[in-house]
KEGUFI-232526 format. One line per 4 residues: number of its first residue (from 1); their letters; for each residue z, x, y of N, C-alpha, C. Coordinates in nm, 4 decimals. Each point is the difference from the previous one (the first is absolute). Example, Ala and Ser with C-alpha at 12.3 -4.5 7.8 and 13.67 -1.06 7.14 Angstrom:
REM residues 2
1> as> 0.7800 1.3190 -0.5690 0.0000 -0.0890 0.1190 0.0000 0.0900 0.1200 ~ -0.0720 -0.0350 0.1050 0.0060 0.0820 0.1190 0.0730 -0.0770 0.1090
This chain:
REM residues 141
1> xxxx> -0.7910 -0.2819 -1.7952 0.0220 -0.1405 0.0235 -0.1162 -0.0770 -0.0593 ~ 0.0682 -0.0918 -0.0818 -0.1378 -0.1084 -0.0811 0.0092 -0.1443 0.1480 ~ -0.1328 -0.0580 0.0063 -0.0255 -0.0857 0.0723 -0.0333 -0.0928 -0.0637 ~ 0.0321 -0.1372 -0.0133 -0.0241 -0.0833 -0.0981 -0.0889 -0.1484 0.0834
5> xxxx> -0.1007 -0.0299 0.0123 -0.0434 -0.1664 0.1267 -0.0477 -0.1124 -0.1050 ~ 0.1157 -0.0812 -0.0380 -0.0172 -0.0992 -0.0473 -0.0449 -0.1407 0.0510 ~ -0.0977 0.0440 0.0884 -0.0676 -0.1046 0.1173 0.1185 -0.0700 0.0891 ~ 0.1285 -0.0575 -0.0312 0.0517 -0.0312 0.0618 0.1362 0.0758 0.0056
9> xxxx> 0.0532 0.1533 -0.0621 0.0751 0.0682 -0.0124 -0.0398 0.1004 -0.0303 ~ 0.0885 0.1762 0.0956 -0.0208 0.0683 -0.0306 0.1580 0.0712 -0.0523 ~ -0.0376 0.0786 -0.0592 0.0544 0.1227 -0.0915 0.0288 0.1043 0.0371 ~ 0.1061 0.0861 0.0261 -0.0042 0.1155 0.0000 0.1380 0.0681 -0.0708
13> xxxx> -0.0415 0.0615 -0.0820 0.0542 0.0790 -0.0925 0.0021 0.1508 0.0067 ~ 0.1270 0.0566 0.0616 0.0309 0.1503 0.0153 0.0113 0.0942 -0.1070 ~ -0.0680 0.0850 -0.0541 0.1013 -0.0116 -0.1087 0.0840 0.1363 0.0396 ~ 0.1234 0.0218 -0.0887 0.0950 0.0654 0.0049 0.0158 0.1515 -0.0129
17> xxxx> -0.0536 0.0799 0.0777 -0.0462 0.1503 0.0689 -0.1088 0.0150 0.0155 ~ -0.0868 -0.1121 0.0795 -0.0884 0.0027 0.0893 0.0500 0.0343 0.1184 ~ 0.1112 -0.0177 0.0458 0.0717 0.0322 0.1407 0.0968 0.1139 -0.0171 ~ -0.0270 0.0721 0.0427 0.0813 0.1443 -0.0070 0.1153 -0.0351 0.0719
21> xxxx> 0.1296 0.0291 -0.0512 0.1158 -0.0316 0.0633 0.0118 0.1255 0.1451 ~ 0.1075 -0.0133 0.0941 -0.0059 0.0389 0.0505 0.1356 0.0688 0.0637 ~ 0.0374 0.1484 0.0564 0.1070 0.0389 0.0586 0.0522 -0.1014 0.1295 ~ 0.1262 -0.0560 0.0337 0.0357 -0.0595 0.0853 0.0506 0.1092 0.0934
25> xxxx> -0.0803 -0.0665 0.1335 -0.0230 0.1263 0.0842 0.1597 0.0058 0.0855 ~ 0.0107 0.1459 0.0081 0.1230 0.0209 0.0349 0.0491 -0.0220 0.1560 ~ -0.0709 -0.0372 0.0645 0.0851 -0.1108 0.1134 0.0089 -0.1471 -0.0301 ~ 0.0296 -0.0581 -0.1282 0.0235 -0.0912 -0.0587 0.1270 -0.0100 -0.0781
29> xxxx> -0.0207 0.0856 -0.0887 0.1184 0.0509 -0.0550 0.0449 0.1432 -0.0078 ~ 0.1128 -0.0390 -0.0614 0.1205 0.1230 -0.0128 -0.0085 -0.0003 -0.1616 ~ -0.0417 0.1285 -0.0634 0.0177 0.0272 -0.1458 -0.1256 -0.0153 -0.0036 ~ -0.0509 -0.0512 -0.1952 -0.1134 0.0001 -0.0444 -0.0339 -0.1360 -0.0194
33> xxxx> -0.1070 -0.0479 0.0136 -0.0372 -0.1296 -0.0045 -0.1481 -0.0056 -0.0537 ~ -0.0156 -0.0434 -0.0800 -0.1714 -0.0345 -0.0503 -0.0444 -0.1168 0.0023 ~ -0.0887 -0.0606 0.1055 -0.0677 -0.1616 0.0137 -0.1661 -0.0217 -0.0862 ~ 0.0173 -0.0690 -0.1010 -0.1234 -0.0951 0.0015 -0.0197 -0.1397 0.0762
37> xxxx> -0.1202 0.0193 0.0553 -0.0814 -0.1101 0.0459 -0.0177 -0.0946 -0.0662 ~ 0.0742 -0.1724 0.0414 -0.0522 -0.0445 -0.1189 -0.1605 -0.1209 0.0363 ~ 0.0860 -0.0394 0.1515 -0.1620 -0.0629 0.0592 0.0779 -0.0048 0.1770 ~ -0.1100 0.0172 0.0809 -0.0131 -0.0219 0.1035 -0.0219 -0.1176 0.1105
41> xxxx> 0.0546 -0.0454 0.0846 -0.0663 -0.0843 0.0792 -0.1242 -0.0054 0.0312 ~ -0.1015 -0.0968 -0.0117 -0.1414 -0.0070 0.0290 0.0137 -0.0981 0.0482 ~ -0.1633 -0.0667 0.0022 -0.0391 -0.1412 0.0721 0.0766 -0.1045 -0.0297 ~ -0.0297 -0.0044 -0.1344 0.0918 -0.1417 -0.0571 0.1372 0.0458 -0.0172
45> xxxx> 0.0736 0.1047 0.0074 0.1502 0.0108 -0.0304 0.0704 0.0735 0.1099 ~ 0.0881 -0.0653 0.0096 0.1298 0.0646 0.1203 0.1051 0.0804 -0.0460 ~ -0.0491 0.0491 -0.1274 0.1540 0.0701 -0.0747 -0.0661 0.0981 -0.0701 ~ 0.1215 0.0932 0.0003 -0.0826 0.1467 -0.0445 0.1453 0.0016 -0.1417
49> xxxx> 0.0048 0.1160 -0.0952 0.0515 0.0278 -0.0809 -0.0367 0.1325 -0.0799 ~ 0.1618 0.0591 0.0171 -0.0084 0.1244 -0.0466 0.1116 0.0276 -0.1151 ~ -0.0113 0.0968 -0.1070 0.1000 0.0356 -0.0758 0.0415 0.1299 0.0321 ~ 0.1064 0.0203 0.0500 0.1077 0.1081 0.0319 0.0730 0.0577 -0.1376
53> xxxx> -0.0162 0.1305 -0.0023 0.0942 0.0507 -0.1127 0.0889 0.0958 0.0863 ~ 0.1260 -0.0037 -0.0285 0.0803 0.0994 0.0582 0.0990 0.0740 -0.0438 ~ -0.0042 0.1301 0.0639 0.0987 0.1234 -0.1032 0.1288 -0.0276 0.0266 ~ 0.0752 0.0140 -0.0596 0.1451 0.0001 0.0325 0.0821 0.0012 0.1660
57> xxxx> 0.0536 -0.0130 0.1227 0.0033 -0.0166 0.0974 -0.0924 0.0199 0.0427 ~ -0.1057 -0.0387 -0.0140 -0.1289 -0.0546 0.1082 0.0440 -0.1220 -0.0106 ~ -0.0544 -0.0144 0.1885 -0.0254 -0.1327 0.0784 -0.0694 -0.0247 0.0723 ~ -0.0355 -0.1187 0.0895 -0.0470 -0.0139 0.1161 0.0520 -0.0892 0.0584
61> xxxx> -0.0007 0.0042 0.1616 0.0594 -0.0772 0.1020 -0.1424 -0.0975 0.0757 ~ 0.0338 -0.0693 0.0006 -0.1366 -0.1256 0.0462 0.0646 -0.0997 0.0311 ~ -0.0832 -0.0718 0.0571 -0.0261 -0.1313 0.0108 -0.1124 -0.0778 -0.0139 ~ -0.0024 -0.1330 -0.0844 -0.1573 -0.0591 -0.0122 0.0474 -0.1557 -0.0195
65> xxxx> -0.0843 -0.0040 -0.0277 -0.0280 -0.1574 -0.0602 -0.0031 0.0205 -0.1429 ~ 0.0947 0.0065 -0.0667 -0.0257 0.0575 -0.1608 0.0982 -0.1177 -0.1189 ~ -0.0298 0.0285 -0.1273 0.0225 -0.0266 -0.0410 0.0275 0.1057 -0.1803 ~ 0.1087 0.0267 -0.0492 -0.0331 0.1205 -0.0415 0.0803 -0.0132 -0.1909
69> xxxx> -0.0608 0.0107 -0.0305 -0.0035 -0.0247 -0.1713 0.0941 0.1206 -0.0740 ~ 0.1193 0.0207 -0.0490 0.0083 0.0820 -0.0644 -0.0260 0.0166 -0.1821 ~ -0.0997 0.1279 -0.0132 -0.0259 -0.0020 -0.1345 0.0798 0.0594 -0.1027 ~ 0.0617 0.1301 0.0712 0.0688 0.0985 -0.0986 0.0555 0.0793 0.0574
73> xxxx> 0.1590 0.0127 -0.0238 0.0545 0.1088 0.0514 0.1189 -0.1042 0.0663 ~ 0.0738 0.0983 0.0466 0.0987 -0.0553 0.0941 0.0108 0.0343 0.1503 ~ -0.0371 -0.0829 0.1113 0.0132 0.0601 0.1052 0.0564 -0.0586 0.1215 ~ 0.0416 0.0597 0.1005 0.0518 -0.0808 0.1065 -0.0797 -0.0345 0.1315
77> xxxx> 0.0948 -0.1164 0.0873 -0.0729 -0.0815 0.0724 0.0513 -0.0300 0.0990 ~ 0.0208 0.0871 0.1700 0.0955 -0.0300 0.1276 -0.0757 -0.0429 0.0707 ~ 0.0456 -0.1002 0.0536 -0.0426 -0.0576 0.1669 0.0929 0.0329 0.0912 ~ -0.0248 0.0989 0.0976 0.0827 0.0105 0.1135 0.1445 -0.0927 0.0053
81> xxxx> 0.0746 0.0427 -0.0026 0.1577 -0.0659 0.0314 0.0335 -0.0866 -0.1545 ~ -0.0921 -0.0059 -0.0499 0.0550 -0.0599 -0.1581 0.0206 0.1380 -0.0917 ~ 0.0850 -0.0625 -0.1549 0.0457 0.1134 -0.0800 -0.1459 0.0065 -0.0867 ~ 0.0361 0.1091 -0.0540 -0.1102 0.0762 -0.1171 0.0073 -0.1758 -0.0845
85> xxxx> -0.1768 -0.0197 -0.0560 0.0049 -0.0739 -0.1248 0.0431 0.0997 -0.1363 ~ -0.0419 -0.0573 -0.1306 -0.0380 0.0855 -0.1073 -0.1246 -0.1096 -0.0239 ~ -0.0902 0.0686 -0.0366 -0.1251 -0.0926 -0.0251 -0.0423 0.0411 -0.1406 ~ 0.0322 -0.0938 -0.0740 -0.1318 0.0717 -0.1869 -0.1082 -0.0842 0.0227
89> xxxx> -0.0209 0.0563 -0.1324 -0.1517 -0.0579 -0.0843 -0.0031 -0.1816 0.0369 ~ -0.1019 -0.0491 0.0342 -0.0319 -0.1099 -0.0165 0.0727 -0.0623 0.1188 ~ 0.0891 0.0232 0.1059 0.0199 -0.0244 0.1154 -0.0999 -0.0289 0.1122 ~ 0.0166 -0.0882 0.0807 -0.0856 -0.0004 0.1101 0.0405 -0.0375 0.0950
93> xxxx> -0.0159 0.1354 0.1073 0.0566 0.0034 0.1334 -0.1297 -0.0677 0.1151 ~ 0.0786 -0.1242 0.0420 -0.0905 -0.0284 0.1649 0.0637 0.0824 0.1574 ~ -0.0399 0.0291 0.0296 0.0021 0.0441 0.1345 -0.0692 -0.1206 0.1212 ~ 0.0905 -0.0292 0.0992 -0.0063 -0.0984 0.1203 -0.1588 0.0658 0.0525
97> xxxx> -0.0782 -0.0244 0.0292 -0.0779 0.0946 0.1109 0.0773 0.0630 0.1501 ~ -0.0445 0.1309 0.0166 0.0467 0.0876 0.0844 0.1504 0.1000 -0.0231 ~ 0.0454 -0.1001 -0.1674 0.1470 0.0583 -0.0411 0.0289 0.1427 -0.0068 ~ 0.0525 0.0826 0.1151 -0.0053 0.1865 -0.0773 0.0515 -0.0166 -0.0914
101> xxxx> -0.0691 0.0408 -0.0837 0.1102 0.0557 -0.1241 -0.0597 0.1512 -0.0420 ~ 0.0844 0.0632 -0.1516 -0.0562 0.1003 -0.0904 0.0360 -0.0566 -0.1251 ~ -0.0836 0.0951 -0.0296 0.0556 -0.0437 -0.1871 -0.1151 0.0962 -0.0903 ~ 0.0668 0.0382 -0.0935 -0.0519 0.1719 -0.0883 0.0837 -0.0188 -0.1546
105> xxxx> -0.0230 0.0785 -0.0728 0.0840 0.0321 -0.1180 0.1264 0.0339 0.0322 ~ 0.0665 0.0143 -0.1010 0.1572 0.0008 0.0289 0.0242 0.1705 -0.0086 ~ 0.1436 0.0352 0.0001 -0.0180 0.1794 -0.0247 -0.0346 0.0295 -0.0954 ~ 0.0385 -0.1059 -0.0919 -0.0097 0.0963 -0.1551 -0.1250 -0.0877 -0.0935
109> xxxx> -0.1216 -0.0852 0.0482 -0.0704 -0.0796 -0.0780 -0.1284 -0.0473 0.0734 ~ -0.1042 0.0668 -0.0627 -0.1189 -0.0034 0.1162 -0.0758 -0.1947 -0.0244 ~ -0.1068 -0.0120 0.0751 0.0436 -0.1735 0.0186 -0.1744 -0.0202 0.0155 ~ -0.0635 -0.1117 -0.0947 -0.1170 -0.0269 0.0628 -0.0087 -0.1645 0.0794
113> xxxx> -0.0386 -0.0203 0.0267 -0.0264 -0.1388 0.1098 -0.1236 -0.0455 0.0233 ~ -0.0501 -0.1742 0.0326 -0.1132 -0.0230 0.0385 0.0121 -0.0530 0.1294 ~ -0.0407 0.0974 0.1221 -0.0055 -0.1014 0.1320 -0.0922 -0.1310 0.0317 ~ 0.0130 -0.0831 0.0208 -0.1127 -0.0732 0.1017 0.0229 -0.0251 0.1019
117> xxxx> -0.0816 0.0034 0.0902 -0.0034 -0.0188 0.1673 -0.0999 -0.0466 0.0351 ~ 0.0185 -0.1099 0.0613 -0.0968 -0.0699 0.0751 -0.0287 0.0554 0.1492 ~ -0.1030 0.0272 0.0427 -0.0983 0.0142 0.1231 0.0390 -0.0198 0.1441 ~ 0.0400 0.0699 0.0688 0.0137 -0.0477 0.1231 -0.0486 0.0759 0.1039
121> xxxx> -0.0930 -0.0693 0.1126 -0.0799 0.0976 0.0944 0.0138 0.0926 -0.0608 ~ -0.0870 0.0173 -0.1127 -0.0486 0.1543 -0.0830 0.0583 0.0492 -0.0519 ~ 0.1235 -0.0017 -0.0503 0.0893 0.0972 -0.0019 0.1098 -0.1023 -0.1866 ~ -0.0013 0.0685 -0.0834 0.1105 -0.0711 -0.0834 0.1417 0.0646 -0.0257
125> xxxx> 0.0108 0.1339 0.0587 0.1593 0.0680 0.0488 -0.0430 0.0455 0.1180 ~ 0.1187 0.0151 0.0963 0.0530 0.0613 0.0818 0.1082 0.0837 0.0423 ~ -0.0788 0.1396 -0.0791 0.1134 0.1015 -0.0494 0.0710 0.0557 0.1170 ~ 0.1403 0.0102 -0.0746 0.1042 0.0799 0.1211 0.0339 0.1151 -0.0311
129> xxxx> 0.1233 -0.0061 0.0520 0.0483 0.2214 -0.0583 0.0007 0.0005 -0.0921 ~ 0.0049 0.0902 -0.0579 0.0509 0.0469 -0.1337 0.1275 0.0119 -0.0342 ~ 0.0933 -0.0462 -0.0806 0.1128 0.0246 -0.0380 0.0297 0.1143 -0.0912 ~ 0.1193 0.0783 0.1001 0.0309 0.1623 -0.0197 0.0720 0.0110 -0.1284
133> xxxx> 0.0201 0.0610 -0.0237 0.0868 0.0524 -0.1553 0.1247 -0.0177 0.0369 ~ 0.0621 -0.0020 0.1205 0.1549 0.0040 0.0269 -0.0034 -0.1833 -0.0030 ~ -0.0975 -0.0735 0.0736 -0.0032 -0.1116 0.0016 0.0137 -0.0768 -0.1228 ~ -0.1155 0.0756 -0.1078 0.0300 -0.0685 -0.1112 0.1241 -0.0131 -0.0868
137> xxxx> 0.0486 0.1687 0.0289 0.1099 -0.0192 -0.0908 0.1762 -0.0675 0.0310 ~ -0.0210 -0.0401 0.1940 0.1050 -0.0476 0.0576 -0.0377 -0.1085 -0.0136 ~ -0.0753 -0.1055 -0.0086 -0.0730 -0.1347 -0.0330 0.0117 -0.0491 -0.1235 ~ -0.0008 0.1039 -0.0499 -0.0113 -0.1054 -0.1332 0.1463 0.0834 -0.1234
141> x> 0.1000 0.0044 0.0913 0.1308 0.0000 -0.0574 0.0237 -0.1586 -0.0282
């Protein structure tokens, strides 16, 4: 990380595999999932942001305060009692705060995404079960 103090602005510049990506831990999801970090909540910020890459039926089941970018791939998007989305490239899904939902790559097309989530009493998800393989594949008929 470069630090930049322009007396009245600072700088910070990540650069791009300074942050080791990371396995998405498996009481999160179902399948394979790889997250980079992209910045965290601190003093001055209430919103954290991560990039999700995901293998072919991988998902996760959550709820947050999110807001979620799709970059590449094709993937889907349920909220409890609503139908499957199809979500591509350049889409952007809001979520209500507290909304359950899931949402992962599709069967046949793995999917990357940018979350943001803003801060709440500590926390920017509030992960739930995991969604099963029978779930996924009766869900998202």
């Amino acid at each position: 990380m470069i630090s930049i103090n322009l007396k009245t602005r600072r700088v910070e510049i990540i650069r791009l595999g300074s942050q080791p990506s990371v396995k998405g831990p498996d009481d999160w999801f179902t399948g394979s999932v790889r997250i980079n970090r992209l910045f965290q909540p601190n003093g001055h910020r209430r919103a954290g942001a991560a990039e999700g890459t995901w293998s072919k039926n991988s998902v996760a089941h959550s709820y947050s305060r999110a807001n979620v970018d799709c970059l590449g791939g094709t993937r889907t998007s349920r909220t409890r009692g609503w139908a499957i989305e199809e979500i591509r490239p350049g889409d952007i899904v809001r979520f209500a705060p507290g909304e359950k939902h899931w949402h992962g790559a599709s069967a046949t097309m793995a999917m990357t995404h940018i979350a943001t989530q803003e801060e709440l009493n500590g926390k920017v998800v509030n992960w739930m079960e995991k969604v099963s393989d029978e779930q996924y594949r009766i869900e998202s008929k």
